[in-house]
C-alpha positions in Angstrom: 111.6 179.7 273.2 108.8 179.9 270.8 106.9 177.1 268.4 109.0 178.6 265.4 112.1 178.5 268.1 111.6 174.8 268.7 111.3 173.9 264.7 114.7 175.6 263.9 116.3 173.7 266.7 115.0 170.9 266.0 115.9 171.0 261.8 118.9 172.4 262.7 120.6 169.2 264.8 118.5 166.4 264.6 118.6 163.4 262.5 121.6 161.9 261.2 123.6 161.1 257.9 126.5 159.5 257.5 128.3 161.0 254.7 128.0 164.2 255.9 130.4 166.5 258.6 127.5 167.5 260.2 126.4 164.4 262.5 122.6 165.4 263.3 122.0 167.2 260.1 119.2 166.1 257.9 118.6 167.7 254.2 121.6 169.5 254.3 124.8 169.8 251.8 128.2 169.1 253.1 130.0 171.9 254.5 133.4 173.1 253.3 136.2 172.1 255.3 136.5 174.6 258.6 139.5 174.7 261.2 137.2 172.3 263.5 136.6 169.2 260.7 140.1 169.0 259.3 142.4 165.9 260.0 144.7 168.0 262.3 142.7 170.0 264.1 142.5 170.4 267.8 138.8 171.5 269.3 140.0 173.8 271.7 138.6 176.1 274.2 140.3 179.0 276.2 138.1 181.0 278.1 140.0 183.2 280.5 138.7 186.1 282.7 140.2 189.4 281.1 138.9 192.3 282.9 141.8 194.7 281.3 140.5 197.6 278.8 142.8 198.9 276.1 140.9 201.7 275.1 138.1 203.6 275.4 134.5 202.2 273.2 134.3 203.9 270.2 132.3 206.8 269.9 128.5 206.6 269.2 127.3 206.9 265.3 124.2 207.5 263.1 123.0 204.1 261.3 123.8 203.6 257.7 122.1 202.1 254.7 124.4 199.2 256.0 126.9 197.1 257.8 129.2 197.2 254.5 128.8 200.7 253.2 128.8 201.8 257.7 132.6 199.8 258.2 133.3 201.5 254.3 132.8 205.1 255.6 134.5 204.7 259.5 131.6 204.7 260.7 131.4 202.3 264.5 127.4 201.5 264.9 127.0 200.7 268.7 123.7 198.8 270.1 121.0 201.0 272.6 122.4 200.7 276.2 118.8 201.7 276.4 117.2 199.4 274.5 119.2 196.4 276.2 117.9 197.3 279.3 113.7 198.1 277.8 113.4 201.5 278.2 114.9 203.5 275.1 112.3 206.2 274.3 113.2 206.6 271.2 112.2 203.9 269.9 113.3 203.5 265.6 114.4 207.2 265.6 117.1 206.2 268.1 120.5 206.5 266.6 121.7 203.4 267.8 121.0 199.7 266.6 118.0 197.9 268.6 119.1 194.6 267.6 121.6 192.2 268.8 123.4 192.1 265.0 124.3 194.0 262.1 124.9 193.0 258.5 122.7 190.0 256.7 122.9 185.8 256.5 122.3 185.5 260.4 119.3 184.7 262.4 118.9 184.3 266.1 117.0 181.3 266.8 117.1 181.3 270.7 118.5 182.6 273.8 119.1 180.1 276.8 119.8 182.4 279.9 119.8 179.4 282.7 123.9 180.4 283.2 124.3 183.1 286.0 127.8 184.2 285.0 130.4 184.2 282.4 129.3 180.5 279.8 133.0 179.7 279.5 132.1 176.4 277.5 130.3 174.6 275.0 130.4 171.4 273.5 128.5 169.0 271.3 130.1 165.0 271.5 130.5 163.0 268.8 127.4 160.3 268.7 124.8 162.3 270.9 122.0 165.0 270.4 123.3 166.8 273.4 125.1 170.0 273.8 126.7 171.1 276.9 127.6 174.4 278.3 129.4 175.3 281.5 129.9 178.3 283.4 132.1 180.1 286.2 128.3 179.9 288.2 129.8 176.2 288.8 127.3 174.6 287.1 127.6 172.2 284.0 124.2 172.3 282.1 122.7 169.4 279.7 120.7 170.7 276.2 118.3 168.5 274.0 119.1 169.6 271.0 115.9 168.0 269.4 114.0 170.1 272.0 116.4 173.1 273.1 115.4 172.0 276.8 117.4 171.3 279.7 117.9 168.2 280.7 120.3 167.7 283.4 122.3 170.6 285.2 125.2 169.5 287.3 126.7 170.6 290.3 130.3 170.7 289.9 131.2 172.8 293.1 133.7 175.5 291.7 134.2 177.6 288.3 134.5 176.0 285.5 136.6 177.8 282.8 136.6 175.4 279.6 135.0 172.2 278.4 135.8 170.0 275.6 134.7 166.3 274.1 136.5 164.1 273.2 134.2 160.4 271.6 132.1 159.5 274.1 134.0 162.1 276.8 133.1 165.1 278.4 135.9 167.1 280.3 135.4 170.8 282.3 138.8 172.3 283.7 138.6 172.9 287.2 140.9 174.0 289.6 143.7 171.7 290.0 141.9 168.9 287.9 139.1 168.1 285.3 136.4 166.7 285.7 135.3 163.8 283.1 132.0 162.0 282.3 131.2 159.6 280.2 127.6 160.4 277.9 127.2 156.4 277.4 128.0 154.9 280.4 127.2 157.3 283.3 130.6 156.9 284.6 132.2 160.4 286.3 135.5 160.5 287.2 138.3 163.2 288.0 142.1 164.0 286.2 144.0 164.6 288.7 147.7 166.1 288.3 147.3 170.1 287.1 148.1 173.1 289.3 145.8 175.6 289.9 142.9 176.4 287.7 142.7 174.2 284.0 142.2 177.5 281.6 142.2 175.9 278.2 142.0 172.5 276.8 142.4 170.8 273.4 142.4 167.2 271.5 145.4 166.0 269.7 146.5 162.4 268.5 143.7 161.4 270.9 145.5 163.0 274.0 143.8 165.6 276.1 146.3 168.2 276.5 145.0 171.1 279.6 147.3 174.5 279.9 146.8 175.5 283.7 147.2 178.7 285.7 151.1 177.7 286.8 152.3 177.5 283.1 152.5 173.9 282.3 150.6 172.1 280.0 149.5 168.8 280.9 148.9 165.5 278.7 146.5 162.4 279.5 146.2 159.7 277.2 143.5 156.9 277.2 144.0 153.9 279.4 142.8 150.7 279.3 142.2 150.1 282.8 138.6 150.2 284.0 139.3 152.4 287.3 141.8 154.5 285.6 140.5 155.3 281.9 143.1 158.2 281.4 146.7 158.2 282.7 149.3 161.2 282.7 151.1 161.2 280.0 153.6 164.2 280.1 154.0 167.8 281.8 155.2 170.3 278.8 157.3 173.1 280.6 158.4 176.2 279.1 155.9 179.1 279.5 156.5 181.1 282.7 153.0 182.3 283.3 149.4 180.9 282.4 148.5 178.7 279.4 145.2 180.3 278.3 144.6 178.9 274.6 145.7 176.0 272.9 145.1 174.4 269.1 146.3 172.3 266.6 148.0 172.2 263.6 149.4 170.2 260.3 152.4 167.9 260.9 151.6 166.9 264.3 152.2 170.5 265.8 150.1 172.1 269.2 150.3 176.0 269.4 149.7 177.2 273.1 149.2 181.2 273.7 150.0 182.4 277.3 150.1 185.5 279.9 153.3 185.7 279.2 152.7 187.2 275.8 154.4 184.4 274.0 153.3 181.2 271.4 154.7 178.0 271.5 154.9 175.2 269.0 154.9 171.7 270.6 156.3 168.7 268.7 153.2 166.1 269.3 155.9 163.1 268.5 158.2 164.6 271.2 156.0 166.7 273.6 159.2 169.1 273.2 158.8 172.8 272.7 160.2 173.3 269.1 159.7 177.5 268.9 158.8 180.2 270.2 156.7 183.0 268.3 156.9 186.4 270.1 154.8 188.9 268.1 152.7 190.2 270.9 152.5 192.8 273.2 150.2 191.6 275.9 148.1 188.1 277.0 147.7 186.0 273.8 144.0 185.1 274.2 142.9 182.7 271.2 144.9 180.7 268.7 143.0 178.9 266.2 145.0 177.2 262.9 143.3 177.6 259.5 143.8 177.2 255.4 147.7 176.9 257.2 148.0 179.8 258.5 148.1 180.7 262.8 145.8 182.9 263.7 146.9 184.5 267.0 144.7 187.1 269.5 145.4 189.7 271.9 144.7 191.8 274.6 147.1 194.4 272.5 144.2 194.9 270.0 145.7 192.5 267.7 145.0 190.0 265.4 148.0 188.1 263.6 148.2 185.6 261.1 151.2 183.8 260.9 152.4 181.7 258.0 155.3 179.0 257.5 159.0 180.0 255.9 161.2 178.4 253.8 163.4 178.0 257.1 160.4 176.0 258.6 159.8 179.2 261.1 156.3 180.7 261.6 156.4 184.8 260.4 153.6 187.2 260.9 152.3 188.1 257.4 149.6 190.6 258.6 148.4 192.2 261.0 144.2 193.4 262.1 144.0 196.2 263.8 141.4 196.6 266.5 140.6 199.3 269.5 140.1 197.0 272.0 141.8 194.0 273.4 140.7 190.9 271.6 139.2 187.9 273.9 138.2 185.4 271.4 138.7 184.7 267.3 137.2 182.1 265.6 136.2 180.3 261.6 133.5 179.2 260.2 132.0 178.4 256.5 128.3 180.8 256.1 125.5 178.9 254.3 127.0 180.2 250.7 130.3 178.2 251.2 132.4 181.6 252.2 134.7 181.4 255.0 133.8 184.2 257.7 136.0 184.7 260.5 134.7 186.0 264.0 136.6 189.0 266.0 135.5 189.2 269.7 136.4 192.1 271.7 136.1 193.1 275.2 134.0 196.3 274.2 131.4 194.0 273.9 130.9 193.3 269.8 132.3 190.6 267.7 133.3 191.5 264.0 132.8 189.2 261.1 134.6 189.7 258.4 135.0 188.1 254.9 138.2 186.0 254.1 140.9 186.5 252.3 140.1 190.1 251.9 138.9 190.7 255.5 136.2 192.8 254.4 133.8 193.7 257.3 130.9 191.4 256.8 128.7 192.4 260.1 128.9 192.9 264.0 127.5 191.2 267.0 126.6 192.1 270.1 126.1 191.5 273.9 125.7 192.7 276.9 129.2 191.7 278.2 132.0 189.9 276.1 131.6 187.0 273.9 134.0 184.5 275.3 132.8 181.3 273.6 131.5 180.9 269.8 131.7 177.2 269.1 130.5 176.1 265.6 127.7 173.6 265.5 125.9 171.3 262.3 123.2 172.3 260.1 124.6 175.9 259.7 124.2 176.5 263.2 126.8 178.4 265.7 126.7 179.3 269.2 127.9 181.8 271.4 128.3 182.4 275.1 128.6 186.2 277.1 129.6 187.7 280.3 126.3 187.5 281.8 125.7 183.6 281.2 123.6 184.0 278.0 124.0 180.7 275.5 122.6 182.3 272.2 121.9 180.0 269.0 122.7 181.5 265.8 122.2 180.5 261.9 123.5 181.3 258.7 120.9 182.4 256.8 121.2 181.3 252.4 119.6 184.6 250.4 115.6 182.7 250.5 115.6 182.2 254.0 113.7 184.5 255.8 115.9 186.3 258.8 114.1 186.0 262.4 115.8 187.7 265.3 115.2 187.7 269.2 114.8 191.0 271.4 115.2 189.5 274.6 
């Protein structure tokens, strides 16, 4: 990382103000409510290994004036497999894009590559200038934000497929348990209780809910006993295979998205399953809840947005199309106040399109699939890949200049 590296970083998370969203943000306007700041809403994460194809890539295409006019005419611009690896010969008469985005209003600030396989987590606690990132390498690794150095890398001694926060809490889903330390106190302990490997995890009503590998999704609730800080609240049964996304949602709802190609809706008052969605086709692979409407991902290729009846049911209202399985969707407010929502595909790009009108606002790219893009403060956003590459991105307002990494 670079002097100019270090100063983005820095601006980006440091300092704090306490009438804003953003915790660490100095000089910066509030941000427009997003899925992650709103009363309800569960941070979630839902990494899970998908090494199933649905198609074929897209063929290869000549580059446009544009991302918008490119999308406009049917046109699929693909990055230089040569250019990834240093040796494309062809240099800016090459056909295909030597940079790691198309489209405008993002800049790559850095690229942390300490992760040896898939970064299956990331998370920034409330009250710290840390961020965290885990990995299926089994390692857990610590981030000064002010600095964009590592601090601390732990050894947690087996894959590690999500991680979330929760106040001064940081949990990683193991195999049969998750693993919990405490940022202010030091203090690491272990959840017992799951079966098999914790795949996706989320915050509600200040319980911890995990979905596991065996289908059940299980609850912990703070505790205030000293050896014991969380206890077992309740097992939710009802899906038949994996768990492998979970959010939240208005009027005390969580939405879970399994293997077995269903949705469930979860009474948080009850901890009773109170519907069923079946829309989908194959593994439902992201849920996300936003401007109250479900948003639901697939390996099918789909993209669903589901919106409340007058019977109090959940109907699909429209579906996006895609030619690959989807891995990962995500929302976030861009530095003009417009809400963009990420598509992440397993043929290695993520689409950003506009909202309401889903209008195709610009592509990323990587070597591998995106399976993490976590929103950060300051206009910042990261996003982790296949081959254990934590990349820091920020939206960009029309007068700042746009500065991207090759490596």
């Amino acid at each position: 990382m670079d002097s100019r590296d270090h100063i983005f970083f820095s601006k980006g998370i440091l300092g704090r103000h306490t009438n804003k969203p953003c915790r660490f943000v100095r000089n910066e306007t509030s941000l427009p409510s997003t899925p992650r700041n709103t009363a309800y809403q569960c941070r979630r994460k839902s990494p899970y290994s998908v090494n199933k194809s649905r198609s074929n890539e897209l063929l290869n295409k000549p580059k446009s004036d544009g991302i918008r006019s490119s999308i406009a005419k049917g046109n699929s611009p693909q990055i230089c497999k040569y250019w990834i690896n240093g040796n494309c010969v062809h240099c800016d008469r090459c056909w295909n894009l030597h940079s790691w985005f198309q489209g405008d209003g993002l800049s790559v600030l850095t690229k942390l590559h300490q992760h040896k396989t898939i970064v299956t987590g990331i998370t920034l606690p409330v009250e710290s200038d840390k961020l965290f990132s885990c990995s299926t390498d089994g390692t857990l690794w610590v981030w000064d934000c002010r600095t964009g150095q590592c601090v601390n890398v732990i050894n947690l001694g087996d894959e590690a497929r999500c991680l979330i926060s929760m106040g001064s809490w940081v949990f990683a889903g193991m195999r049969n348990a998750i693993k919990a330390w405490n940022i202010q106190t030091a203090a690491e302990i272990t959840l017992d209780g799951s079966k098999g490997p914790v795949l996706s995890v989320a915050v509600c009503n200040d319980t911890l809910f995990a979905g596991a590998m065996d289908g059940v999704i299980y609850a912990w609730r703070p505790s205030p006993e000293a050896n014991f800080p969380f206890k077992l609240l309740a097992t939710l049964n009802g899906h038949t295979r994996a768990v492998v996304c979970l959010t939240g949602g208005p009027r005390g709802k969580l939405y879970s998205g399994s293997v077995d190609h269903s949705i469930k809706v979860w009474d948080l008052n009850t901890l009773q399953c109170a519907m069923t969605l079946k829309g989908h086709t194959d593994i439902v692979t992201s849920l996300i809840f936003w401007d109250q409407c479900l948003f639901s991902s697939s390996l099918d290729g789909t993209v669903k947005l589901w919106a409340a009846t007058q019977r109090e049911t959940l109907e699909v209202v429209h579906t996006h199309h895609k030619q690959s399985g989807v891995v990962r969707i995500n929302g976030m407010i861009d530095a003009k106040g417009k809400p963009v929502w990420f598509c992440s595909c397993n043929n290695h790009s993520v689409g950003l399109y506009e909202m309401p009108s889903f209008a195709a606002r610009g592509r990323l790219f990587s070597k591998q699939e995106m399976r993490v893009i976590e929103e950060g403060p300051g206009r910042l956003f990261f996003t982790g890949d296949g081959p254990g590459l934590l990349t820091v991105w920020k939206w960009l307002p029309d007068s700042e200049p746009k500065t991207t990494s090759s490596s």
